[in-house]
C-alpha positions, 0 to 999 in steps of 0.5 A: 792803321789800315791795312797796306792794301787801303787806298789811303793812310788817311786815319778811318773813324767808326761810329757804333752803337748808333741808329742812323737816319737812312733811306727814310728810316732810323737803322742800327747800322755803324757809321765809317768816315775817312778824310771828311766822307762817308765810306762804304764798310763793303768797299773798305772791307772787301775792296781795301781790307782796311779796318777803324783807326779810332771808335766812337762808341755813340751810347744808342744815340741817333746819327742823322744828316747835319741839319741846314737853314736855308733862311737865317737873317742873324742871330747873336747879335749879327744882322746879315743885312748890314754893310759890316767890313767886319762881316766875315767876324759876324758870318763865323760868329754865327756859324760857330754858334748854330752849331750847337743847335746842330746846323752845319750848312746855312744861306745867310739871308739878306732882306730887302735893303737899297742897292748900295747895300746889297752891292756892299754886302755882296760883295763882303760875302764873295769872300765866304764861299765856306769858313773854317771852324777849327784852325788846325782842321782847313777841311771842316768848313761851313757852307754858305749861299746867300738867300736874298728876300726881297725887294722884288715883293709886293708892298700889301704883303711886305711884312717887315720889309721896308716899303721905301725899298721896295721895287718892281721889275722893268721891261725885261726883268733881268737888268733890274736884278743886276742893277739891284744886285750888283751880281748873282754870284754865290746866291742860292736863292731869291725870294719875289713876288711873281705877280710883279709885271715882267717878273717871269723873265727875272724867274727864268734868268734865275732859274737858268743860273741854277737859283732857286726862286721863291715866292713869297711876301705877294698877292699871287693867286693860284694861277699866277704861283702856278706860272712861276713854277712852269717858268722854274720856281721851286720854293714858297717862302714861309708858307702862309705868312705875308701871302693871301690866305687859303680861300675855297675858290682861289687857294693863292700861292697855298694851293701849290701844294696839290697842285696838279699844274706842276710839271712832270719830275719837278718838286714844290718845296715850302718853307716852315717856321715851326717855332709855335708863333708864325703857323698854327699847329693846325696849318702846320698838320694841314700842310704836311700832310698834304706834301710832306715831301716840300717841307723844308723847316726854317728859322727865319731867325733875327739878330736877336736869337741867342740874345736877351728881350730889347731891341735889335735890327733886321736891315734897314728896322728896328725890331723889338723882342718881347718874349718869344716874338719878334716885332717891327718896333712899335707894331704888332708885325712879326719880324722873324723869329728867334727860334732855333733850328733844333727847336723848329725840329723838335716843335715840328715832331711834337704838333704833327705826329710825323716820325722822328725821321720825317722831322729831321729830313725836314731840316736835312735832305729836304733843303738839301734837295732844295739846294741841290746838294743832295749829293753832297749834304744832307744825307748819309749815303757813301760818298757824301759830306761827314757832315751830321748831328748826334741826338738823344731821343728828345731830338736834343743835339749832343754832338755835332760834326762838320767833314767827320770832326767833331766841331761841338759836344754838350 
């Protein structure tokens, strides 16, 4: 037990024999954890004479930060767009579930839907700012935001997005978003096209709330993307799906990632879903290098993830799984993906070469900095949420722990 000069009786855990992602790189460094945060081992040494309750000797593993999804639409069967009372069941289903793959903060993510269902499922998911996982532990707790795409999207690039649901922003814009919405409370993120006529002013409200907007599914040249992000923009969704493609004379929404339009101290995030189906690994390599530090890796995945072929739903469609792919049923439009995070990171790492650190921030600090929660997640500095995974050397997820609990193990 710590010493009677420690601040606090709460038990001390340990983790050694670890190279923990820090600072941009793996070091061997142990890791200290107390009531749910990172400690600094010279402040508990020097400040409070304390010492380790328990070791966790963790076998030359790597420790990095727990990974985050800032677009899932379900998975296991779960569709977050429908108006389930059951939904609360359905969110820690899947929150329970992801964690093997080494997810501990996600944004469920509502496609575009009618007004009354966003209004019911809103309001369902009021009740879900955080979900305990293990009863006898109130303090390990899931984060949750809501990500919602769409209907503010342009219809020649709508994807798997219903077009009867569609809409367009009146005089104003911020009205629209209330009337669709219902309300704007716990949404982290909303994806629109801002070549909609009175779309910067819905980007402003938005963004003056403290909502990171992405532009996705739209007709935006360069110009208008540009504009959307000197109105507050901050985020592409699924770069180079449902957008125009990169062309020599007007790159569209792609050309963000140079752009010397951006203004000063603010970043450009983009979205990637690295499951081998949605980007190529070329476009893949093309966009890292270009702004490595935007790339933020995403799943994008369905209900069906975690689930045999068949067919499932997304919202208001029917989807069919053949193999690897997701389809609006009777088409060959892709529908999200079925893929895992831990697999996004893994395919990532293999096709661009990026160290394994670049791989695992992509998934960790990078939404977190999206997010603004950096403070909180998505990094291992003293002071922050206990909230990491524990990977072999094929960034295979062993272990993963939520406020310093260990919550799954393979």
């Amino acid at each position: 037990m710590p010493s009677n000069k420690s601040v606090s009786d709460a038990p001390i855990t340990q983790f050694v024999n670890c190279r923990i992602l820090k600072n941009h790189r793996l070091q061997w460094e142990d890791l200290w954890v107390r009531e749910g945060k990172i400690l600094s081992p010279e402040k508990l040494f020097f400040d409070e004479e304390g010492f380790a309750d328990h070791k966790v000797d963790c076998g030359n593993k790597i420790i990095a930060p727990g990974l985050i999804d800032v677009q899932i639409n379900g998975g296991y069967g779960i569709d977050f767009s429908q108006a389930s009372g059951d939904i609360r069941r359905g969110v820690a289903q899947v929150a329970k579930k992801i964690l093997e793959h080494g997810v501990t903060s996600f944004c469920p993510t509502l496609v575009t839907s009618p007004p009354d269902i966003y209004h019911k499922v809103q309001s369902l998911h009021l009740s879900l700012p955080s979900i305990s996982l293990l009863d006898a532990q109130p303090h390990t707790q899931i984060h949750l935001c809501i990500h919602l795409e769409g209907p503010f999207i342009s219809e020649q690039k709508r994807g798997a997005h219903p077009p009867k649901f569609l809409r367009t922003f009146k005089a104003g814009g911020v009205a629209d978003l209330m009337e669709t919405y219902g309300h704007l409370d716990n949404v982290a993120m909303v994806t629109l096209a801002p070549e909609l006529a009175n779309s910067a002013a819905a980007i402003r409200e938005l963004s003056g709330r403290g909502i990171a907007v992405s532009l996705g599914h739209s007709m935006a040249d360069l110009s208008q993307a540009e504009e959307a992000v000197q109105n507050g923009a901050m985020f592409i969704t699924h770069l180079f799906n449902a957008m125009l493609p990169f062309h020599h004379r007007d790159p569209g929404i792609v050309g963000l990632l140079t752009s010397d339009r951006i203004p000063p101290g603010r970043m450009v995030y983009y979205g990637m879903i690295a499951d081998g189906i949605h980007t190529h690994p070329a476009a893949l390599r093309i966009a890292h290098r270009a702004h490595p530090a935007g790339l933020v890796l995403v799943t994008d995945a369905v209900t069906a993830m975690g689930l045999p072929p068949g067919q499932h739903t997304l919202g208001q469609q029917q989807i069919d799984i053949q193999g690897l792919h997701a389809y609006v049923a009777g088409t060959t439009t892709l529908s999200g993906s079925i893929a895992t995070m831990d697999m996004c990171v893994r395919h990532f790492r293999e096709v661009s070469g990026c160290t394994v650190e670049a791989a695992l921030e992509a998934a960790s600090l990078h939404p977190a900095q999206l997010l603004d929660i950096s403070h909180r997640k998505g990094t291992l500095e003293y002071g922050t949420d206990a909230d990491f995974v524990v990977l072999d050397d094929t960034l295979t997820v062993r272990e993963t722990y939520i406020a310093g609990q260990q919550v799954w193990r393979k």
